[in-house]
N, C-alpha and C positions, 0 to 999 in steps of 0.2 A: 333272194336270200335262201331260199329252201332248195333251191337249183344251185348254189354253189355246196350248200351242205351237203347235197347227196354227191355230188361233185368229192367233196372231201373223202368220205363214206367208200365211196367205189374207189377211193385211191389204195384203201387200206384191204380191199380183198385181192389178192395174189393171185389170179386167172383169167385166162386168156382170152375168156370174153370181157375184164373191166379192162384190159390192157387192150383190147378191141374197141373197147367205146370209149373210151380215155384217147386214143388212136386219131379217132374220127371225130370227135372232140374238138383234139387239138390241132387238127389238120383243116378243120369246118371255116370258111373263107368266111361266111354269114353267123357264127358264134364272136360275140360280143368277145373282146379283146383279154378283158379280166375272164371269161372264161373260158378259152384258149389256154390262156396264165396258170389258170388252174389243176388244169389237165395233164400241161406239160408238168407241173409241179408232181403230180399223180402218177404219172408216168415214170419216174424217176426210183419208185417204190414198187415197179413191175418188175417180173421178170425180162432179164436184157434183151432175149431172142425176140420176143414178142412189141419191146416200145423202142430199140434202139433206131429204126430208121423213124418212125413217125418223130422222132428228137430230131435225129438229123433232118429232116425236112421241115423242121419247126424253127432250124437256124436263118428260113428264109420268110418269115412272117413278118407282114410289114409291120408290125408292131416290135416296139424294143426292146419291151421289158419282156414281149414272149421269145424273144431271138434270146437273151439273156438269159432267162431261168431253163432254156436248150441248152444253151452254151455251157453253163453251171450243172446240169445233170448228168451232162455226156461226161465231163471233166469228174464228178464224184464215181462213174463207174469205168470210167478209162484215163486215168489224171496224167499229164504230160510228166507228170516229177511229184517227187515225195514233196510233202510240205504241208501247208496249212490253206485250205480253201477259203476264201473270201464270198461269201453269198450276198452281203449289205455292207453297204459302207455309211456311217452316219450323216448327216448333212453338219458340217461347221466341226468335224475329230480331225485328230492327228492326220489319220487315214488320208478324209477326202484333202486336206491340205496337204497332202505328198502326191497324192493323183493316185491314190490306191482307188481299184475298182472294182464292182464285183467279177470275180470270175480269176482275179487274178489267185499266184500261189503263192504264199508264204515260207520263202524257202530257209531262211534263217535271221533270227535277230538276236542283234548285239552279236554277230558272228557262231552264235549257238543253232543246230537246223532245229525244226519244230515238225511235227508232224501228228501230233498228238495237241489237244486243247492244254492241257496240263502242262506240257513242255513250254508252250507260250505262256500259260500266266507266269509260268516259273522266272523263264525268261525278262519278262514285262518289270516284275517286282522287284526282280535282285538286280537291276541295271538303273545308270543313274548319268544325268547330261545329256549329251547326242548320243543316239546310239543310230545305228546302220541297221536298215531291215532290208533284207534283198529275197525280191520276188519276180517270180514270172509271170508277167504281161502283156498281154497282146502278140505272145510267141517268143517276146524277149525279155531277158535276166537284166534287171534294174537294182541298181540300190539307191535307196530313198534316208534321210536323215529324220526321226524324230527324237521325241524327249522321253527320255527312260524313264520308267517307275508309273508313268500315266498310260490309260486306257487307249488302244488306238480308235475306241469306235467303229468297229465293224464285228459281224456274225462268220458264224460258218464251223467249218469241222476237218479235221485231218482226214488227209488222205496220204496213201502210200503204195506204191506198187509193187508187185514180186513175181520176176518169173520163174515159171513150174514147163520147161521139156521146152518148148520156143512157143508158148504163148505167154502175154503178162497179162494181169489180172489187177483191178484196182480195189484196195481195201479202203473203207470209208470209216474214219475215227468220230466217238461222240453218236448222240443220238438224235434222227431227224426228230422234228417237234418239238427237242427242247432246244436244240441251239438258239434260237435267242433268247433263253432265259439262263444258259448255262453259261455259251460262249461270244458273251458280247466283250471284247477287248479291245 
């Protein structure tokens, strides 16, 4: 317990020795799986130079849920396409009954795009019957049918990209730490 708190703790200092032991960490073959988990979640809140390859090398942990919370970090600071990031999907929503998954992006519902939290509840409440939600997953653009006006059950937070001279840069909407208390839809 006290090992993942400080775990927490060194997520939130911003230098290059926590993004160093957050690193090694998440890289440590003999660190218990939830604590891998952790790190790489930590990691996510460093600077890019210093945690982007330990992510990238963390998409090959034989555990899932730490290949996942890589996959989902990389995508919040280099996102494939504007849209809505999916971090959780709830067990028995809308979501996991369409086959939404974490990682996936929320490109547009009800035909409306989203890329902002706000844009989706907006979206969510003022739509009604089937509506069409099309997202990008697993590399490919899907559209999924659910029921407008209700919750889909999942977390997460917009993202958006924009390029500046020939590099793109990924903007992350909403605030880490509260999205599951802000943007559960």
């Amino acid at each position: 317990m006290q090992q993942r708190e400080t775990l927490r703790n060194l997520s939130r200092i911003p230098s290059a020795e926590a993004a160093r032991l957050l690193s090694d960490l998440a890289l440590n073959p003999s660190a218990p799986a939830d604590v891998r988990l952790l790190a790489v979640r930590g990691l996510g809140d460093q600077e890019e130079a210093l945690s982007s390859s330990a992510m990238q090398a963390a998409l090959s942990d034989p555990d899932p849920q730490v290949r996942q919370a890589a996959d989902i970090e990389l995508k919040r600071r280099n996102p494939p396409a504007a849209g809505w990031l999916i971090t959780s999907v709830s067990n028995a929503s809308q979501a996991a009954g369409a086959g939404l998954q974490p990682g996936a992006i929320i490109l547009e519902y009800n035909g409306k795009p989203v890329t902002r939290t706000e844009e989706l509840v907006r979206a969510i409440r003022g739509a009604k019957g089937s509506v069409d939600v099309t997202v990008l997953q697993g590399g490919k653009r899907l559209t999924v049918s659910v029921k407008g006006g209700e919750r889909l059950g999942v977390n997460g937070d917009g993202v958006a990209d924009f390029a500046v001279g020939d590099a793109v840069y990924g903007l992350t909407g909403g605030v880490r730490g509260l999205q599951g208390t802000l943007a559960e839809y």
